[in-house]
C-alpha positions in Angstrom: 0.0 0.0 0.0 1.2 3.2 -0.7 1.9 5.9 2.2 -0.4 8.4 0.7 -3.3 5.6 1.0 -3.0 5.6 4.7 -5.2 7.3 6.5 -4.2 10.1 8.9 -4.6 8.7 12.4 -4.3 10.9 15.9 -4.0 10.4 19.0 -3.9 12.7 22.0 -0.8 12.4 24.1 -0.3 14.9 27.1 2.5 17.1 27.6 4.5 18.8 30.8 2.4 21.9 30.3 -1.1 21.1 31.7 -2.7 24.1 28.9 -1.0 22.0 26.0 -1.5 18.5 24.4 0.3 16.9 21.7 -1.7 15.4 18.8 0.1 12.9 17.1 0.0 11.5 13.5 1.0 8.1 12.4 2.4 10.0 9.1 4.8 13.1 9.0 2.6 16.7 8.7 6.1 18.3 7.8 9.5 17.5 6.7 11.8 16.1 9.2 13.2 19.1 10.9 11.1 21.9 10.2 8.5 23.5 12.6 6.0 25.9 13.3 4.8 28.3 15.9 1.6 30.7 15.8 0.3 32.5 18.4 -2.5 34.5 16.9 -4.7 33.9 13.5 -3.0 36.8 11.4 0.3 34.9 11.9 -1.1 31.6 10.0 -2.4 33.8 6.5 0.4 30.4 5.2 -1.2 27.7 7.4 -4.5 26.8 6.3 -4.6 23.9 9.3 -4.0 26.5 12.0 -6.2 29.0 10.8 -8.8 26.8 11.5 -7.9 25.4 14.6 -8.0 29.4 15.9 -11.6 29.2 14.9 -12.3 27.1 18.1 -12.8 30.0 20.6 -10.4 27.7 23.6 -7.0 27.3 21.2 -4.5 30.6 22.3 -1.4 29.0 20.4 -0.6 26.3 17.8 3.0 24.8 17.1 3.6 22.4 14.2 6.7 20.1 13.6 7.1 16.6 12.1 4.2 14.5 12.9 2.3 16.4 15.9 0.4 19.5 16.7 0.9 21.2 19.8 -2.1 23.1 20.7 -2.1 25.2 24.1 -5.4 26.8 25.3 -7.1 29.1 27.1 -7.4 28.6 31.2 -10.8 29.0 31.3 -11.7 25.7 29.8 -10.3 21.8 30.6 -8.8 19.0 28.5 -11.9 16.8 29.2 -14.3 19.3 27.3 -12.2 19.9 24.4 -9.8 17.4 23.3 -12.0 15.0 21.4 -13.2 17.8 19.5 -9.7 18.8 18.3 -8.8 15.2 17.7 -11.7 14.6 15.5 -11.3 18.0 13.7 -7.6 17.7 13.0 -8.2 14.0 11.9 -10.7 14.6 9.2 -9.2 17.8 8.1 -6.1 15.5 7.3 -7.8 12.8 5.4 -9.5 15.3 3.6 -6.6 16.0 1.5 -6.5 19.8 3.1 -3.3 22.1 3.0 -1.5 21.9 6.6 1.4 24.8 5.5 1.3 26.3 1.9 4.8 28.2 3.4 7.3 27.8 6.6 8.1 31.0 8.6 11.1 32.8 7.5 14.2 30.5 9.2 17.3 32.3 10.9 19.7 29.7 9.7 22.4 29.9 6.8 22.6 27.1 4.7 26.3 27.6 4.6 26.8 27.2 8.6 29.7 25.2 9.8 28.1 22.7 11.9 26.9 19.6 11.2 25.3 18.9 7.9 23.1 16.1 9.7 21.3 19.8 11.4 18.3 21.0 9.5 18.3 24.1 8.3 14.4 24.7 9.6 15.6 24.2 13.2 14.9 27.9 13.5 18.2 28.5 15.5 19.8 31.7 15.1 23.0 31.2 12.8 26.4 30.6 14.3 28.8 33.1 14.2 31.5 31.0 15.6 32.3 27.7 16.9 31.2 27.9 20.3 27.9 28.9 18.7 28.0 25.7 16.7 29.0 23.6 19.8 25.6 24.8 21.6 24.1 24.3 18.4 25.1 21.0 18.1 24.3 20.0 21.9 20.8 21.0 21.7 20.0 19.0 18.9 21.5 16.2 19.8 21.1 16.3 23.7 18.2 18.4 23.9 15.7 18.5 21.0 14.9 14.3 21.2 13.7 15.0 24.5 12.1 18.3 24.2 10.0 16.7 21.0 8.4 13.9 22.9 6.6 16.9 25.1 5.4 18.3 22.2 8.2 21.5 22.2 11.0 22.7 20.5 14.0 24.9 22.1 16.2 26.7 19.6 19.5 28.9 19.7 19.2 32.5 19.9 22.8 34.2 20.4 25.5 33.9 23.5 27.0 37.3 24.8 29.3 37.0 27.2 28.8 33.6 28.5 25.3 34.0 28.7 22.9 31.7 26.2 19.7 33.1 25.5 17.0 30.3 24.3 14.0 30.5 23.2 11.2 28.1 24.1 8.2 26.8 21.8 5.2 24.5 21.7 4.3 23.2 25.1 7.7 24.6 26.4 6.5 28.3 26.4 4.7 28.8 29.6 5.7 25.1 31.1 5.4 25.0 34.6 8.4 22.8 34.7 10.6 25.2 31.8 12.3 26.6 34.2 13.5 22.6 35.6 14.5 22.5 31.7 16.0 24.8 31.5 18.8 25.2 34.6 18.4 21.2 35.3 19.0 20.5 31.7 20.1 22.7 29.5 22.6 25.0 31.6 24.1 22.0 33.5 25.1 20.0 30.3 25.9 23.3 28.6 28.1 24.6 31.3 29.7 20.7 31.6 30.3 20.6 28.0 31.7 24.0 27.5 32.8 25.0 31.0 35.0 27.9 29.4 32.3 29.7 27.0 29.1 28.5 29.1 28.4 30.3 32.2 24.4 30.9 32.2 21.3 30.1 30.1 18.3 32.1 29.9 15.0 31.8 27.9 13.8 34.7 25.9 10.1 35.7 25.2 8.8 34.7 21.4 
């Protein structure tokens, strides 16, 4: 049977972040490597999917990469009451044959970056200007992003300046009651271990 023959099939999965849930395909949405992040309608004029989804009064934020849709929502409505309804939604949208990005947001990365070929260029990281830029680079993707996926998030580079990392977090990351874990837990500690000489502090910036 071919791929394209397969129906689209979701499933709900939760996330760290109680206002966002993960809903996973059994087929890629994008190509491996790329992502997504909206967080109002007149962002998504080149994603017909999230348009749509900001219809539903309770979605405040929608972030798209490989095979799952992170949606966050508003506090004033639970899981229980809602997530069906998205599941069933995005799931005949899909098999319907309907447009899930006609274009990707702009990406910060130059093709013709030094690190590792094996890093997409629609990682949305900042691009190097050195190699301790590519080093960080290279430790969130492999270290960091496997993990950070699975929850439904994504955590890219923005710029170092003077031993201080700025990231920035999207998907279910951004406004994770456990980011903060992530992010000195995680990221800093195996940043700071890894480089001990360039790393001295990481901080999360606002999208």
């Amino acid at each position: 049977m071919n791929l394209q023959d397969i129906p689209y099939i979701i499933y709900a999965e939760e996330t760290p972040n109680p206002s966002s849930i993960k809903f996973v395909a059994n087929k890629l949405l994008l190509v491996s490597g790329a992502s997504a992040e909206y967080l109002k309608i007149n962002e998504a004029s080149e994603a017909p999917i999230a348009q749509k989804l900001f219809q539903f009064p309770f979605v405040k934020s929608i972030f798209i990469s490989s095979n799952y849709i992170t949606i966050t929502k508003i506090d004033s409505v639970i899981w229980e009451e809602i997530r069906d309804e998205l599941r069933v939604f995005i799931t005949e949208y899909l098999n319907n044959g309907n447009v899930i990005i006609q274009k990707l947001p702009e990406q910060n990365v130059s093709k013709d970056s030094s690190f590792k070929e094996t890093v997409s260029i629609n990682t949305q990281h900042s691009a190097p200007i050195n190699e301790v830029e590519n080093k960080i680079i290279e430790v969130l993707e492999q270290y960091i992003r496997p993990a950070v996926e699975q929850d439904g998030g994504l955590i890219t580079f923005k710029q170092l300046k003077d031993g201080i990392v700025t990231v920035q977090m999207r998907g279910s990351c951004s406004g994770c009651p456990s980011s903060t874990m992530t992010l000195k837990a995680g990221i800093e500690a195996l940043l700071k271990r890894l480089l001990p000489n360039d790393v001295k502090e990481v901080v999360s910036e606002a999208l």
